[in-house]
Residue, then its C-alpha position, 0 to 999 in steps of 0.5 A: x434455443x435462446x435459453x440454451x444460449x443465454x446459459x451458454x453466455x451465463x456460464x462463460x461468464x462464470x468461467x470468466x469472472x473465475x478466470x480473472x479472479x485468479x488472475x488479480x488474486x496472484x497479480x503482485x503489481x495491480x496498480x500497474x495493471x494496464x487498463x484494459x484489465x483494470x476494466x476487466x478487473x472492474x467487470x469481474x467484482x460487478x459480476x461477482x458481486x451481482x451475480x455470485x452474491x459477494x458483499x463488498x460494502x466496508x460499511x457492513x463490516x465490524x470495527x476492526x482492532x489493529x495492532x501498531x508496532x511503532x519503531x519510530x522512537x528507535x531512529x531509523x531502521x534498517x529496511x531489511x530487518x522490517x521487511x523480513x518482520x513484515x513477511x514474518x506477520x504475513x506468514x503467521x496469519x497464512x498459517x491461521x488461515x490453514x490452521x487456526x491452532x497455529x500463527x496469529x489472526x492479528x492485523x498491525x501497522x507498524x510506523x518506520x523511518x528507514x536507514x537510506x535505501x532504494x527499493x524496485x518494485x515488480x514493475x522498475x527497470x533499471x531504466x528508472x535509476x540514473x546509476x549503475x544497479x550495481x554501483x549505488x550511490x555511497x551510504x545508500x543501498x538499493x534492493x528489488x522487492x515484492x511489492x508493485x510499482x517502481x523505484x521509489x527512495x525511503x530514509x530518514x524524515x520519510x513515515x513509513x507505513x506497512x498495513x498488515x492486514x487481513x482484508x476479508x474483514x474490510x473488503x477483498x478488492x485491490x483497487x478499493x484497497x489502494x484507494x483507502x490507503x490514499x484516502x489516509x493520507x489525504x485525511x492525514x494532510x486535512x488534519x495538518x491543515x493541507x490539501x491532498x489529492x489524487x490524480x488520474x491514472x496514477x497511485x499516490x497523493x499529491x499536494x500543489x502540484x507534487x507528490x508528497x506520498x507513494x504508496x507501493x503494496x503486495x497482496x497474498x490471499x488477501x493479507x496486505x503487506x508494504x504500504x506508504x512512503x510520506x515525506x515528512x523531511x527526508x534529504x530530497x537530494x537523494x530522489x535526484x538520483x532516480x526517476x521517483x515512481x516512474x514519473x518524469x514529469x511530476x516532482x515530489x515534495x515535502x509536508x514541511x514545504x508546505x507546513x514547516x513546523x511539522x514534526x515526524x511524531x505529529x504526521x505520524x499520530x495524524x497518519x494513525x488517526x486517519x488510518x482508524x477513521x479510514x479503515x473503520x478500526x481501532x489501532x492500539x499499542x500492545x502492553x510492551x509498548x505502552 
């Protein structure tokens, strides 16, 4: 009778840990899942890890090669058009995955300043916006897109830095995920000689008391797109106009109020320099670019 129930409790939680990884598979927004699923979600990559025999170490995976599409020396572009570049990556490595005669298995990371413009997350309501959805403010344009969190500002002097990557190469866990890419950035501030750090319960990387980066993604069967936002030197007027990030009681800063020589192609070169450390890879220019 007991082992009849202890395969009982076994294969409930099988159906369980299945159950919730669909759910994280498909959930857009997961650094806004409440708490109570990031501890199911938590309970699930144990359970799996343990019991179903997946490995999630990044230290046993091989070193990665990542392909950088820089369009910094370009000036600003616009949002829609790196957008619709990231999707199109994205949608070259869902078509490897079906068929490997088809799209491309390449990871990239491209670096961008974007022309002004706000973007909504899954997780905005227009209650984070101190104007009418409708009616931006002149020169600026605003847009909702796939990617979790809130309402955030992008323009001229923010780096800007999408991850396309396949992460079965390094390890298919969200949270750990979102981490990592903190991590780059805390790594890209050491190397500018600031202290970046986290705090709890919420996404991004502050320095002295305010955030300097927002981090903001999207996953599809495990290939990552959207990434950071780090503010370089952007017109910080323009973050009046919103509740940054969801957050009232927390102001955003610059990296050059604290490090005012600081150049877009220095905190870029660090930002790609944490990103191989972090990620265990090498990130490369293509033979155009070089």
């Amino acid at each position: 009778k007991k082992a009849g129930l202890r395969m009982v409790t076994l294969s409930s939680l099988i159906v369980l840990a299945l159950s919730l990884h669909i759910l994280f598979e498909l959930n857009v927004a997961f650094q806004l899942v409440p708490l109570h699923n990031r501890l199911a979600y938590d309970v699930y990559r144990t359970f799996t890890k343990v019991h179903l025999g997946c490995s999630a170490d990044p230290s046993e995976r091989v070193q990665r090669r990542i392909e950088l599409v820089d369009y910094l020396p370009y000036g600003p572009k616009d949002y829609y058009t790196v957008w619709d570049q990231q999707k199109s990556f994205v949608e070259d490595k869902l078509a490897y995955l079906k068929n490997q005669d088809q799209g491309s298995s390449k990871d990239y990371l491209i670096l961008v300043e974007h022309q002004p413009i706000y973007t909504l997350g899954t997780g905005s309501t227009p209650d984070h916006l101190k104007f009418e959805m409708d009616k931006p403010p002149p020169g600026l344009g605003i847009v909702r897109v796939e990617r979790g969190g809130e309402v955030t500002y992008h323009g001229p002097g923010q780096l800007t830095i999408y991850p396309i990557l396949d992460l079965r190469r390094w390890d298919q866990d969200l949270h750990w995920y979102l981490r990592q890419l903190e991590e780059v950035v805390i790594v890209a501030l050491g190397k500018l000689g600031l202290e970046g750090y986290r705090v709890d319960g919420l996404t991004g990387v502050w320095v002295e008391g305010a955030k300097v980066a927002a981090i903001g993604v999207k996953v599809s069967r495990w290939i990552t797109f959207h990434g950071i936002g780090l503010n370089v030197d952007p017109d910080m007027g323009h973050f009046g106009n919103i509740v940054p990030c969801g957050i009232n009681d927390k102001p955003v800063c610059t990296v050059k109020k604290f490090r005012p020589s600081t150049t877009m192609q220095e905190a870029a070169a660090c930002m790609v320099e944490a990103f191989e450390e972090v990620f265990q890879s090498t990130v490369s220019c293509p033979p155009s670019q070089v």
